[in-house]
C-alpha positions, 0 to 999 in steps of 0.5 A: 753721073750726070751728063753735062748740058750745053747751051743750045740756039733757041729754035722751037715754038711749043704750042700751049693753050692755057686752062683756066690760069696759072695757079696749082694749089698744093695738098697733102696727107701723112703717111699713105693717106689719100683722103683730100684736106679743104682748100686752103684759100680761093685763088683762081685757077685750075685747082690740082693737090700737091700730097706730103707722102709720110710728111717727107716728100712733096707730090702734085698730079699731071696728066699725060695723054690724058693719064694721071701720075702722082709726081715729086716735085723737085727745085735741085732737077730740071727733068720728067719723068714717070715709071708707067707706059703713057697710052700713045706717046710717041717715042724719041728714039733715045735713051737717057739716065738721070741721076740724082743725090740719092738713086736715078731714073732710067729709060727711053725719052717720049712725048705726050701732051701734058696738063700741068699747073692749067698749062697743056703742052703739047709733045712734053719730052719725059723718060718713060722710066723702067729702072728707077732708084731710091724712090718710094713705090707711092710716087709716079714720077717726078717733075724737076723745077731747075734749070734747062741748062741741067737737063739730060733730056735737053742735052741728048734731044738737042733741041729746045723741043725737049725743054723742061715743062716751065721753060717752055710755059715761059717761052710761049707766053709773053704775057707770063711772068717767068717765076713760080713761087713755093710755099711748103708746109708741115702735115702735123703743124697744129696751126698749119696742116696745109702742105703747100702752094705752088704757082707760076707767074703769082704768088700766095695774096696772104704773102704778098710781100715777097716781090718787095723782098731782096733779090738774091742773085742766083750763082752761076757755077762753072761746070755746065750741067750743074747749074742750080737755084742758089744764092749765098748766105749772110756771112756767118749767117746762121744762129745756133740754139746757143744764141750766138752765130755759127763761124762758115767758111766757104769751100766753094772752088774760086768764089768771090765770097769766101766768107759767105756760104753758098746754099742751094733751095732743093725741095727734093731735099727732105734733111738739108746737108750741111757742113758737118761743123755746122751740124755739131753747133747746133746739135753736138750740145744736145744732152743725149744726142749723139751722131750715129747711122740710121739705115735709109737716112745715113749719117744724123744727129739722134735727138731726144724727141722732146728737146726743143732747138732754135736756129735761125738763118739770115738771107740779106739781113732778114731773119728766118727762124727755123721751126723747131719740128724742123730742127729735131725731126720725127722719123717714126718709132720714136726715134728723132734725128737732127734733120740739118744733116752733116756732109762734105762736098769737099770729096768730088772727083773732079776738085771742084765745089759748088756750093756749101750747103743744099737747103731742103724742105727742112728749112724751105717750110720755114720760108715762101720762096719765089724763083725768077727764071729771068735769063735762064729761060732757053732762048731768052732774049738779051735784055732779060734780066738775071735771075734771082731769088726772093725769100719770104719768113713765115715762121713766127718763133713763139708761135713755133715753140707752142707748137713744138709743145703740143705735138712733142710734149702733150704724152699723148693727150688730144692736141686741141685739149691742151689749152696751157702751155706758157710753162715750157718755153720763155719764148712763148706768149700769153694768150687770152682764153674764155676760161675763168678758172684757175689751176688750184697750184698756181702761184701767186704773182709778188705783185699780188702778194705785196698788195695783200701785205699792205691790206692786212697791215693797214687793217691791223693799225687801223684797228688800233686806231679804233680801238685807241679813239673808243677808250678815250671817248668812254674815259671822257664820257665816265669823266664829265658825268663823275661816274664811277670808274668802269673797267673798260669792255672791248667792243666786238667789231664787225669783219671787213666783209659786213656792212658798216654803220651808218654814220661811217658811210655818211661821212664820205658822202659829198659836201652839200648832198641831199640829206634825202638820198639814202643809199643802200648800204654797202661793204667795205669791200664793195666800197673799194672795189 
């Protein structure tokens, strides 16, 4: 269990020297993969990675004392804490426990100075953790995002002096805007393989627009030491692969919406825990899916790998398409689950719900999400505004649907030589390629069809017409002369491809042109088109 954090005085100035900016590039790789990708764009800063480790968990690099770990980073958390020694960090004297959703970290609380985003913190609490769970031994650490409020390490120190890494960037530089902005991404995206972008007080120039968009604010909970970053949901507030919005009732304990789910932002979150009603609506149709149990996953929906699904959320009125690789999910050995998971808040000890759903990285690489700390920052002044939540979409749905195809539908051709795909999807878009050639098997459009009708008819009486205007001429001439009747002879008359007479040509030349002009001759075909 996790202890319950108390508000506590403000009473402690950090001291921090900034290096080189505020802004963390984040990187990533799949599977255990190290090798580095190319910047994703030039922001200055202090550049660090942020690694995706088997494109279901999202890392960046601190050091402590001058000693590099690899750590998660974790908007649902509000500690630190790393799983090996740090050469002459001084020990607290304390022990602590942090638990999380799934496993824990244990041990004895230290200080060390600590570089992070282009901040240096001087004497950062962090666990020095000799037990931890449920965590994959790729990772050195984890870094929680949250609130000070939900820190154990700030609840047992009992001083501001053992703050979280942000709140005490924020408290020591007036000239910082309390925010950080998120931008996650997927490693097998065929348009997007950078993973994510983290920064604290800007926000990504290509999204911009963010700091225009609504400003959810973030609910307060009841219980101390539950407080996370989340706000609610649109009533009804997400549409189903059906088209057609799912029906959400709120099970949050004394809330003012009953109507209107709340959702947490949980970057921790690899698969979003949903109500299990909402994660039948959007899978229980599924031909072949079924719920079932995967060891290290639990209760998921199984999908077939190459059924495309569409889902969207609504934040304020503002559309969020979920990708479709985020809605059916790979998990290796071709197996593919429902990433929206079903689970009941509705069993806490206590009684006492908080909140409907927790919004992982499943739906958050479909969105930049900007978190404003405003009051819940330790120590903040009175006049500090609330805090809230921006939310920006970045997934285009046609877009989307194409790239489902390419990575689930390509029976394992090289992505980049697939060049058309416009038959999978009535969403996807035509696209303009420097190809001329055509598919041997392609149909003709009726457009196309109905011109060639009408070529060939008018042709066939125009024939007839000739053929009518040639027998009169010759019966008149046979008669002006009294020449002896001639049984008529049809003409052999050229194709429509050949170069016609002379005098056919001259007579669409203009009234009153040069009798000198001598055009070379042309088709019929050259003369229409």
């Amino acid at each position: 269990m996790r202890l319950s954090p108390l508000l506590f005085p403000f009473g402690f100035l950090v001291t921090l020297n900034i290096v080189n900016g505020f802004h963390l590039e984040l990187r990533g790789k799949t599977g255990i993969s190290r090798s580095k990708l190319r910047r994703k764009t030039n922001i200055s800063g202090l550049q660090s990675t942020l690694e995706d480790d088997q494109n279901i968990q999202y890392m960046t690099n601190i050091t402590l004392n001058g000693q590099s770990f690899g750590v998660l980073i974790d908007t649902g958390s509000s500690d630190l804490f790393v799983t090996s020694q740090v050469p002459g960090a001084v020990d607290q004297h304390y022990l602590t426990e942090i638990g999380y959703a799934s496993g824990g970290a244990a041990g004895e609380v230290f200080s060390a100075t600590m570089e992070f985003a282009g901040y240096q913190i001087d004497a950062q609490y962090f666990v020095f953790a000799n037990s931890t769970g449920g965590f994959t031994q790729s990772i050195d650490g984890l870094i929680g995002l949250g609130p000070y409020t939900s820190s154990v390490i700030r609840f047992i120190g009992g001083t501001a002096a053992a703050d979280p890494p942000l709140d005490r960037i924020f408290r020591s530089n007036d000239t910082i805007s309390n925010f950080v902005a998120i931008l996650l991404d997927r490693s097998d995206d065929p348009d997007e393989p950078y993973p994510g972008d983290l920064a604290i007080g800007e926000v990504l120039t290509e999204y911009e627009d963010i700091q225009t968009q609504h400003q959810h604010p973030v609910t307060s909970v009841m219980v101390p030491g539950n407080q996370h970053w989340m706000t609610l949901l649109d009533e009804n507030g997400i549409i189903g692969p059906d088209g057609k919005p799912i029906t959400i009732k709120t099970q949050v304990t004394n809330t003012s919406y009953p109507k209107n789910a709340t959702v947490v932002f949980d970057t921790g979150f690899t698969f979003p825990q949903v109500p299990s009603y909402v994660a039948e609506a959007l899978y229980g149709n599924v031909p072949g899916a079924a719920l079932t149990s995967v060891a290290g996953i639990g209760e998921i929906w199984a999908l077939p790998c190459d059924q495309e699904l569409n889902a969207t959320f609504l934040f304020a009125g503002i559309k969020f398409p979920v990708h479709p690789l985020d809605l059916n999910f790979d998990i290796g050995n071709n197996q593919c689950v429902g990433a929206f998971q079903p689970f009941s808040y509705d069993d806490t000890a206590d009684g006492v719900v908080m909140y409907d759903m927790v919004l992982g990285m499943a739906f958050l690489r479909n969105a930049y999400l900007l978190i404003d700390f405003g009051s819940l920052v330790d120590g903040a002044s009175s006049g500090t505004n609330a805090p809230y939540i921006q939310l920006l979409p970045i997934t285009n749905a046609s877009d989307a649907s194409t790239d489902f195809s390419r990575v689930r539908l390509n029976n394992g051709s090289n992505v980049d030589e697939l060049t058309s795909l416009d038959s999978h999807s009535s969403t996807t878009t035509t696209t303009t390629t420097t190809t001329t050639t055509a598919k041997s098997n392609s149909k003709l459009p009726l457009w196309a069809i109905g011109v060639i009708f009408g070529v060939v008819i008018s042709v066939f009486l125009l024939g007839i017409c000739v053929c009518y205007c040639c027998r009169r001429c010759r019966s008149q001439r046979v008669s002006s002369t009294q020449a002896a009747w001639v049984p008529y002879a049809p003409q052999s008359y050229r194709p429509l491809y050949d170069p016609s007479p002379l005098g056919a040509y001259d007579m669409h030349l203009a009234p009153n042109a040069n009798p000198a002009y001598a055009p070379e001759y042309k088709s019929a075909w050259d003369a229409h088109y």
